[in-house]
N, C-alpha and C positions, 0 to 999 in steps of 0.2 A: 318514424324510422322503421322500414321494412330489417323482416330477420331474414337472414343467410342459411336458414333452415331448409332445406328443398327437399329432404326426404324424408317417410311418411313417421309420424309420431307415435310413439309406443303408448297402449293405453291400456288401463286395467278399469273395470268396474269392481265395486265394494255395494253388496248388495245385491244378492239375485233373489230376489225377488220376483211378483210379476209385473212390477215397473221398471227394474233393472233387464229385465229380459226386451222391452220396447228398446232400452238405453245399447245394449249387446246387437238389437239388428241397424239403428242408424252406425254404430261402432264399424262394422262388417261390413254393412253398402258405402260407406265413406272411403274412395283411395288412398286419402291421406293419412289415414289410421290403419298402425299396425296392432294386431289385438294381441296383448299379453299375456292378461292374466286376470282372473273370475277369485272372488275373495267373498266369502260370507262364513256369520260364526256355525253358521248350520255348513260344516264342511260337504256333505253329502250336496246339498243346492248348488255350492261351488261348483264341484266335480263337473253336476249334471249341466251344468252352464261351458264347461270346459269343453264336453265331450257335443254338445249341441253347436258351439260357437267356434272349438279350437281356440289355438294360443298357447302357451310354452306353461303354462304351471296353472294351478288351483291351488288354496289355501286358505287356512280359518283367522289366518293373524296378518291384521293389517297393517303393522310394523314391516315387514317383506316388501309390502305393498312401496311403502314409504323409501324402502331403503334401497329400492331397485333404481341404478341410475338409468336403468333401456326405457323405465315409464316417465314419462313426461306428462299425459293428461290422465289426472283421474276422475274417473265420475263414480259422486256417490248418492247413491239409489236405496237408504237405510231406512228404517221408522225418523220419525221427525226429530225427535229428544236425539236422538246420534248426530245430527250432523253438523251440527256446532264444534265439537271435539273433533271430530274428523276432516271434516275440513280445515282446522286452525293446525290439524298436524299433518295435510297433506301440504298446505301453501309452507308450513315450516322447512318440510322437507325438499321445496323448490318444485315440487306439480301445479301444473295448471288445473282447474277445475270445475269439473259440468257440477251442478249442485241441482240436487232435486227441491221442490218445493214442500215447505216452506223452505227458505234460507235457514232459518232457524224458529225457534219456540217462544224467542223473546229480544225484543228491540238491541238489549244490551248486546247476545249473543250474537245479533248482525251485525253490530258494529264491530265487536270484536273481529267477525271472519272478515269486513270492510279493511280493518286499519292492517291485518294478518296479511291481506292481500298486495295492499300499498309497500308495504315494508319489504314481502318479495319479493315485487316488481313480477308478478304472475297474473294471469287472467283468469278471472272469474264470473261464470254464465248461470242462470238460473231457469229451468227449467218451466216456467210459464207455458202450458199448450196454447191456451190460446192465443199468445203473440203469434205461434206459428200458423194460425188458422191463415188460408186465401183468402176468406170470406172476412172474418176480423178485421186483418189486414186491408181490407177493400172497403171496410166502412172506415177504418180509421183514417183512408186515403181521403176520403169523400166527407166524412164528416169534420169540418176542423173549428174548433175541436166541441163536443158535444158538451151543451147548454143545458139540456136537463135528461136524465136516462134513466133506465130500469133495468138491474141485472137479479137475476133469480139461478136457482140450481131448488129442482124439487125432487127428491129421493123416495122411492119406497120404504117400508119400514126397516131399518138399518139392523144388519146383525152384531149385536152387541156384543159378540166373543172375537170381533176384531180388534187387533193389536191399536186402529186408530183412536180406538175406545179412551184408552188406556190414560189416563192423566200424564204421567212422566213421559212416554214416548212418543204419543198419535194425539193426545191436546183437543181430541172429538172431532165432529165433522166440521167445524169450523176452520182447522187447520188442515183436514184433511182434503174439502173441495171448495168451501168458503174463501180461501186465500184465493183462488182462482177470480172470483167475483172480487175481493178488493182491489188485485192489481190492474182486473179487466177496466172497472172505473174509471180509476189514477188515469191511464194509458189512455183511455179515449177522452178524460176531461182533460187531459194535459196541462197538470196543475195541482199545487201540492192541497191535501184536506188539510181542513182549516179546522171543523167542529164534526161531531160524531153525537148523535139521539139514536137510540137502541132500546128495543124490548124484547123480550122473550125468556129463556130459560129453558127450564125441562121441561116442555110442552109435551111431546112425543112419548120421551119417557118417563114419567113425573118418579124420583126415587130410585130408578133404577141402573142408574150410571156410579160410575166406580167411584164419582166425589161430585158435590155438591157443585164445585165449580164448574164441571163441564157441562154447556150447554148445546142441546138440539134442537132450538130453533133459535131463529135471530129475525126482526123485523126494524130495520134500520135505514135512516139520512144522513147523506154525508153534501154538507158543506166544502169547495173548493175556494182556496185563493182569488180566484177570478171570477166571484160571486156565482157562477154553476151549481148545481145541486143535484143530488142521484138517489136514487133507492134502491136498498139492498134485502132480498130475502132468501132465505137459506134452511130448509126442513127435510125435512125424512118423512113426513106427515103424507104423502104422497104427492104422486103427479099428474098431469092428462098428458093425456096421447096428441091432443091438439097445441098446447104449447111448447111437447116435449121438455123432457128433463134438463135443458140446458135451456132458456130463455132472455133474450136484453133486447131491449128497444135503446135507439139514442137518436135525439134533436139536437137542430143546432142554430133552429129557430124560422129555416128555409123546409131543408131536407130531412126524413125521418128513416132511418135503418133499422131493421128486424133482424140478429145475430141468434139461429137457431140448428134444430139439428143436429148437436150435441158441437157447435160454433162450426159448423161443414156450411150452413145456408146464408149468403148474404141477401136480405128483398130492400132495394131501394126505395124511396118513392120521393119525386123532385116536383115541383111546381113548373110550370112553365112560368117564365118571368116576365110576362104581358099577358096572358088569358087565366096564368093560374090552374089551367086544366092540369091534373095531376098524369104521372109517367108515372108506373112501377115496373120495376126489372128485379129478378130474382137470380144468382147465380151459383154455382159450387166452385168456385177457385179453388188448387190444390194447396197441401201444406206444404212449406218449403222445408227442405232439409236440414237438421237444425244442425248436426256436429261438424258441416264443414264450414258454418257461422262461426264455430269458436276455433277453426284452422285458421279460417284468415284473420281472424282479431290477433291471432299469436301471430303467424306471418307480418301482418301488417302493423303489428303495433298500434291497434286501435280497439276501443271499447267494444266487446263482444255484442250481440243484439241483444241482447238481457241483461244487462252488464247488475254489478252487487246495488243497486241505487233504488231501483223500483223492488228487489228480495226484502231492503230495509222498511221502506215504507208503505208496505204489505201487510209485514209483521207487525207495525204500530199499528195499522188500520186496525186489528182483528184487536190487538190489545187494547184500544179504545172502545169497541165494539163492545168485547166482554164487559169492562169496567163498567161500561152505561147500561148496560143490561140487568148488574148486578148492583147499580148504586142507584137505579131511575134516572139518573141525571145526566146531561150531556155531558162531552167531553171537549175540551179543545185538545187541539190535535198539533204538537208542536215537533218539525223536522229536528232530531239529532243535531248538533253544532258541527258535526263533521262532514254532514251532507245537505244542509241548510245552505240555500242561496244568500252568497256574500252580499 
């Protein structure tokens, strides 16, 4: 059912931050958004978001936010630990909304903003970059769907007096860039995990993280439903310049994709299908614009490109991740009853 909506959506962000400030400029270049209102508890950030972006108000209390019927989408762009709560009280309050990643910090807490959303009858998008990659997107076109891959994120030494740090809000760099690499996975194996083998721990920084639970390195397999397999690693131990800080390979048993560049470079390389002589092609396709993705989902009444499905099973991945990391043992890896294929 298309909506009867035709003029442009009132939007506020919750969160300025400087992820919230990326979320303020597609806000701005999008026609169909009118921009409202800038909300963080550091009111001064607000302000300076207000006065760099315009829109009718700034404010520290996201109840305003909630209770404004001119906004309709909100995006919230907070530490990780926030946006469970904030989310379950923007969809309360009848807002559509952009949701930065992770979805949440814990499987339950997606489900919750999952069934929050249902109950609305609101749309809800999650913020994955690299869905929007050209390049991603061109191997995902090409490769269907990948048989065995490799995704990495390798970091310089990480500054520990970041909020991501922090166990209640930021959950370590697992939650902070690692989510990135479990949904990039899921997406390209098309296909729910099945089992999760994991090691690592405090590699990086042995004792010096805020609790013993958050870990900085991960070196892990994840088994899929449709017997595929991938490897995932994830450190701060550093990088090279030659595979660059973002790195994945994926097969698919023909063709082989190199997704680099910080996911900006797609390199093909195909067999010829009688000689076998190899083709490679390398390209930079641009990023597609994300927030007029979740206009037309609202317009059209259909599931945003990131819809809450792949938020949920992101956030299991990384909590099976940890568990196996932290217990030696694998894990199996079972989809929620709510989003579990009937």
């Amino acid at each position: 059912m298309t909506s009867s909506h035709d003029q442009p959506f009132g939007w506020a962000l919750i969160g300025c931050g400087s992820v919230g400030r990326s979320h303020s400029r597609w806000a701005v270049g999008t026609s169909d958004i009118d921009v409202h209102a800038f909300c963080d508890i550091n009111e001064e950030a607000a302000s300076s978001y207000y006065e760099q972006f315009e829109g009718r108000y700034y404010t520290a209390d996201a109840d305003r936010i909630f209770a404004d019927d001119s906004i309709e989408i909100v995006t919230i762009a907070t530490t990780h630990g926030t946006h469970a709560e904030l989310a379950l009280a923007a969809l309360a309050a009848g807002k559509h909304v952009y949701l930065e990643k992770p979805m949440a910090m814990t499987t339950a807490d997606c489900v919750r903003i999952y069934e929050a959303m249902q109950a609305a009858g609101k749309k809800l998008m999650i913020n994955f970059s690299i869905r929007f990659s050209g390049a991603a997107r061109a191997i995902k076109s090409r490769i269907q769907p990948a048989m065995v891959s490799h995704a990495q994120v390798m970091l310089g030494r990480e500054d520990l007096k970041r909020w991501q740090w922090l166990p209640e809000i930021g959950g370590g760099l697992i939650f902070d860039v690692g989510v990135h690499l479990a949904d990039l996975l899921c997406w390209m194996h098309d296909s729910p995990p099945v089992e999760i083998s994991a090691t690592g721990g405090q590699v990086t920084h042995p004792g010096q993280l805020a609790s013993p639970e958050i870990i900085d390195t991960v070196a892990a397999t994840i088994r899929f439903a449709n017997g595929s397999v991938a490897t995932y690693l994830m450190s701060d131990a550093g990088f090279s310049e030659k595979l660059t800080k973002w790195f994945s390979t994926f097969n698919d048993g023909q063709q082989s994709a190199v997704l680099d560049e910080h996911f900006s470079r797609a390199t093909i390389t195909t067999p010829d299908p009688v000689s076998g002589e190899l083709t490679t092609e390398s390209f930079s396709p641009p990023f597609i614009d994300r927030m007029p993705l979740l206009v037309d989902a609202i317009r059209n009444d259909t599931d945003p490109y990131v819809p809450a499905y792949p938020g949920i099973v992101a956030t299991l991945v990384l909590e099976k991740i940890i568990e196996s990391v932290h217990t030696g043992q694998p894990q199996k890896v079972e989809l929620p009853p709510q989003i579990a294929p009937k």
